[in-house]
C-alpha positions in Angstrom: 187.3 0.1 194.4 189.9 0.9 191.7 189.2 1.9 187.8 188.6 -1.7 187.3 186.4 -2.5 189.8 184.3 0.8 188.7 184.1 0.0 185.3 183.2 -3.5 186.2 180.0 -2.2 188.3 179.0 -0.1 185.6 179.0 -2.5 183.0 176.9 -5.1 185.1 174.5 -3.2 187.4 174.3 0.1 185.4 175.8 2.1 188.8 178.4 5.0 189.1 179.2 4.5 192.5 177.2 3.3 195.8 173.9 3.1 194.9 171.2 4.3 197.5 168.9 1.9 199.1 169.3 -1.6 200.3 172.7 -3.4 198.9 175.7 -5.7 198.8 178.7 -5.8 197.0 181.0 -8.4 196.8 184.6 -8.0 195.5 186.8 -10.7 194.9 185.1 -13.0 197.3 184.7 -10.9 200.0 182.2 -8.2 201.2 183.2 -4.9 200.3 180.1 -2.8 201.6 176.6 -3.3 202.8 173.3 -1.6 203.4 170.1 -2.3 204.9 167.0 -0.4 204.5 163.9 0.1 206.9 161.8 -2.8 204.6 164.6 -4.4 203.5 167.6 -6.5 205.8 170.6 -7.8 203.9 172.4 -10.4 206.8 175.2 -12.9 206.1 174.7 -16.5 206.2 176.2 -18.7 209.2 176.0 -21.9 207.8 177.4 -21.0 203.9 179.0 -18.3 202.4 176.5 -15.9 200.6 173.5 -13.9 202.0 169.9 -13.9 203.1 167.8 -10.8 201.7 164.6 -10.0 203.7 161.9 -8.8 202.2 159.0 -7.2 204.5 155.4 -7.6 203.4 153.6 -4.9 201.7 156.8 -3.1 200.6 156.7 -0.9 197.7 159.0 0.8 194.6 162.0 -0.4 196.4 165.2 -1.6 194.8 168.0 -3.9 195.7 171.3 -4.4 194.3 173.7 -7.1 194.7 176.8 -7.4 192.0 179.8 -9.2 192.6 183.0 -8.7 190.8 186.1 -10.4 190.2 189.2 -8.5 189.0 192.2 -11.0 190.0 193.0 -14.4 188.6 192.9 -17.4 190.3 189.6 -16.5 192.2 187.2 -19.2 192.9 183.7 -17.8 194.6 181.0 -19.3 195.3 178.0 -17.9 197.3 174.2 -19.0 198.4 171.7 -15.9 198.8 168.4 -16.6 199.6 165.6 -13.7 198.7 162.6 -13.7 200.9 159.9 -11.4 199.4 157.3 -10.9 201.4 153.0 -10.7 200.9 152.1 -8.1 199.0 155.1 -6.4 198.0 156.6 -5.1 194.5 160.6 -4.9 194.1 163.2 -4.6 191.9 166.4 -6.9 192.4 169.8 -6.0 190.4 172.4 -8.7 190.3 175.1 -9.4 188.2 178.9 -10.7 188.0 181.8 -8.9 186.3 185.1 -11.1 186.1 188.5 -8.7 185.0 191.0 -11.5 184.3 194.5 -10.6 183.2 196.5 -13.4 184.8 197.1 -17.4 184.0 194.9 -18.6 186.0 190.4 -19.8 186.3 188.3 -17.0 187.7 185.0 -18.3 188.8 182.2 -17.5 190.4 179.0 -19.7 191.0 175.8 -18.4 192.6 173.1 -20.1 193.9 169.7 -17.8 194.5 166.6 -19.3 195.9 163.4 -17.0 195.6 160.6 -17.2 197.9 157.7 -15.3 196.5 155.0 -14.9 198.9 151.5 -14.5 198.1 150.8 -11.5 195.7 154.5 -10.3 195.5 155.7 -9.1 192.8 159.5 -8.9 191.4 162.0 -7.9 188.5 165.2 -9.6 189.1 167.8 -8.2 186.5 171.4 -10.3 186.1 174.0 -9.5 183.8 177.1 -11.9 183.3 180.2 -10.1 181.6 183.9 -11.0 181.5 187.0 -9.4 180.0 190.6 -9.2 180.2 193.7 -9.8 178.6 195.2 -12.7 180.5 194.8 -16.4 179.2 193.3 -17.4 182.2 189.2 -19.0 181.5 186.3 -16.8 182.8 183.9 -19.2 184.5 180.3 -18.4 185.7 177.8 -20.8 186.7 174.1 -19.7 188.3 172.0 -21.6 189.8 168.3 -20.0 190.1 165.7 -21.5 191.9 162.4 -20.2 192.5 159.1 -21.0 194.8 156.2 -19.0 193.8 153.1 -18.8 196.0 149.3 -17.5 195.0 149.1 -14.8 192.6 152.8 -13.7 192.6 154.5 -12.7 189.7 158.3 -12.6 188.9 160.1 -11.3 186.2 163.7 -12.5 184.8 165.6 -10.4 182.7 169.0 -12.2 182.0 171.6 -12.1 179.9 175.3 -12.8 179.0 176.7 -10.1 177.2 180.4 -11.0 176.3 183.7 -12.7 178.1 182.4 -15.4 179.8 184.5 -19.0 178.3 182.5 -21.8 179.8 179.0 -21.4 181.7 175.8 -23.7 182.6 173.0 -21.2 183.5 170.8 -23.7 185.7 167.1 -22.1 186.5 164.4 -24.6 188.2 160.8 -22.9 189.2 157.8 -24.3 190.7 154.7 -22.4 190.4 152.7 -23.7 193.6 150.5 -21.2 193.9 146.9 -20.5 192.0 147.5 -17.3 189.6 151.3 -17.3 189.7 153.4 -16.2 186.8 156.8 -16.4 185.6 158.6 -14.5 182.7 161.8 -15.2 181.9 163.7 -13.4 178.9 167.3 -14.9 178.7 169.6 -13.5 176.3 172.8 -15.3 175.5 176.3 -14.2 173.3 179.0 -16.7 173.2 182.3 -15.7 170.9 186.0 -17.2 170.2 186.0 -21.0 171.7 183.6 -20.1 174.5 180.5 -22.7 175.5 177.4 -22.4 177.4 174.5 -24.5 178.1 170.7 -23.1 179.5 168.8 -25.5 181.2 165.2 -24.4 181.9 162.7 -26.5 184.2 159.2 -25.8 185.4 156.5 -27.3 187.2 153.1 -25.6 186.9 151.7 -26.8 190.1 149.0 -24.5 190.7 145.6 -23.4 189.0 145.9 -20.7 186.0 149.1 -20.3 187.1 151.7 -19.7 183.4 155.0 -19.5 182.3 156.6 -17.2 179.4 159.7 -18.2 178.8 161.8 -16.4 176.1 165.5 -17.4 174.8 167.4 -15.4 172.2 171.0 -16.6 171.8 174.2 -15.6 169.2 176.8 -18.0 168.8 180.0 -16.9 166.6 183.2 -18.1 166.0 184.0 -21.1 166.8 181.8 -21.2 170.3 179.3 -23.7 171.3 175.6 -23.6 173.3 172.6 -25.7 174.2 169.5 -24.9 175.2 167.2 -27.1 177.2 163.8 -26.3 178.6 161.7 -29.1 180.2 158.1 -27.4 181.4 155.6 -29.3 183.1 151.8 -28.5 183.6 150.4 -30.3 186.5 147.1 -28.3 186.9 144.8 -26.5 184.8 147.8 -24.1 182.9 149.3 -22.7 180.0 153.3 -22.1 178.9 154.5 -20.4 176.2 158.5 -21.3 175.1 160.5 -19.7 172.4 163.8 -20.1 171.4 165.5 -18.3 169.0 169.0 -18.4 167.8 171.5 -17.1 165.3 174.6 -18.8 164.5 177.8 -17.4 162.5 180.8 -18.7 161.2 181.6 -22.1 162.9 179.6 -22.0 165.6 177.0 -24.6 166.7 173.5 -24.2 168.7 171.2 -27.0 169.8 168.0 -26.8 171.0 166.0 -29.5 173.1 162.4 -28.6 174.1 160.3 -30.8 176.0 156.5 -30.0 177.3 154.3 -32.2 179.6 150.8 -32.0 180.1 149.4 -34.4 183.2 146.4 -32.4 183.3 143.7 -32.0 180.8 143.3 -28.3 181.1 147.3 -27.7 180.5 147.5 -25.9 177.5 151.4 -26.0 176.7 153.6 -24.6 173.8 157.1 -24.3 172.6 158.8 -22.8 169.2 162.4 -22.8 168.4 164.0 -21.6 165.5 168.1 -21.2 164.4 169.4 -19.5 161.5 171.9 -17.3 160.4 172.1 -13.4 159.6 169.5 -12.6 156.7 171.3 -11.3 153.7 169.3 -8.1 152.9 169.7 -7.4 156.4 173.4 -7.3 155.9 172.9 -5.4 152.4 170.6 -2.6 153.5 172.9 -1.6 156.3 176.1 -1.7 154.1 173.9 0.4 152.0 173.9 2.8 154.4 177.9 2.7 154.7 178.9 0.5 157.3 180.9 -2.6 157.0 180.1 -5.8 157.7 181.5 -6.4 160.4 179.9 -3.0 161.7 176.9 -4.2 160.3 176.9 -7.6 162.2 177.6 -5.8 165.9 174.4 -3.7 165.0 172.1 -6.9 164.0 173.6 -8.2 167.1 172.8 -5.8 169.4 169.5 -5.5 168.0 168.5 -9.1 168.6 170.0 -9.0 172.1 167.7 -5.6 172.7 
């Protein structure tokens, strides 16, 4: 990997190098490196491009990373990985995309990950979108995220778009199936210039007590656009908790669409969404304190975004 490349990692995946453990990297839609660990086997798809991560039963405090960066124009990737975390266990998963585009052209890349959670599993999976460059080329990212949950698994989402990315519909489907499952999801959005992306959230609350904790903060500025969609659906005794909350500057424009449905009696769904702009005495006590505005706006920001 050059400079780039580097930088690239260590914006999305927090890494200075090869990390230790089980991982792939992908660069420029090819595999640059690969490694499999005792509990856990990274193998390459015969039937799609993309990957199948196997996860053995009962495995413990292990972590697996798989970025994938882009640094020349006119890339278009797309990939299918399929996570299979066995009974029993508790991992971390670390993805993320970096596109580096400095030419004319689209760079892309569009990931579709299934998770299978088996019974009692539990997992963080960490993705971080980021795009730069000085090229007039569009920085394009679509992922897909779909995820099976069996009896009393748990999985935790962190995502987030940090900065860079022009156009981008982040698609996430989940069906609880199991009694006790639970899903937290904390999606974090930044769009800028002209850029546009749209959230869609659905989930199916199949099995008993299972719940859902979804959380959305999103910045808009400029003249950039989002939407925000969750549809959740309790089909068993259940409860949900949805929030959305944006901030929108300049000309910028946010829309929210929430929709619960409760088919069973004991399904005990809710959902809050609020948009607004930067509080004034927010502004004013940190210009008190002798930044600008503008310095003052990249701190509220990163705040929220926290």
């Amino acid at each position: 990997m050059d400079r780039i490349e580097e930088a690239l990692l260590e914006e999305i995946a927090q890494l200075h190098g090869i990390p230790e453990g089980a991982y792939n990297i992908r660069l420029n839609g090819q595999l640059e490196s690969r490694s499999s660990t005792a509990n856990i086997d990274i193998v390459s798809k015969e039937d799609n491009p993309g990957i199948d991560i196997i996860i053995k039963p009962g495995t413990k405090n292990e972590k697996v990373h798989i970025p994938v960066m882009i640094s020349q124009s006119g890339i278009n990737d797309l990939v299918y990985n399929d996570f299979y975390i066995g009974e029993d266990s508790d991992v971390v998963i670390v993805a993320g995309c970096g596109i580096h585009n400095c030419g004319e052209l689209e760079s892309r890349h569009d990931g579709i990950h299934t998770f299978h959670v088996g019974k009692n599993a539990r997992v963080r999976y960490i993705e971080k979108h980021y795009g730069e460059g000085d090229g007039t080329g569009e920085n394009t990212m679509n992922p897909t995220t779909v995820v099976e949950m069996e009896e009393g698994s748990y999985m935790e989402m962190d995502t987030m778009q940090i900065k860079g990315i022009d156009n981008t519909v982040r698609d996430t489907k989940a069906v609880l199936k199991g009694a006790g499952a639970k899903l937290v999801v904390k999606d974090k959005v930044f769009t800028h210039d002209r850029q546009h992306a749209d959230a869609v959230f659905s989930v199916k609350l199949n099995g008993e007590n299972c719940t859902c904790d979804l959380t959305s903060r999103a910045i808009a500025k400029n003249t950039s656009t989002q939407t925000f969609t969750a549809d959740i659906e309790g089909n068993a005794p259940c409860a949900s908790h949805t929030e959305c909350d944006a901030i929108i500057m300049d000309d910028a424009k946010i829309s929210a669409t929430p929709q619960i449905k409760a088919n069973d009696l004991d399904a005990a769904l809710i959902h809050e969404a609020s948009i607004g702009r930067i509080a004034g005495e927010q502004l004013i006590k940190l210009m008190t304190l002798g930044l600008s505005q503008e310095e003052a706006e990249e701190q509220i920001i990163a705040g929220f975004l926290r």
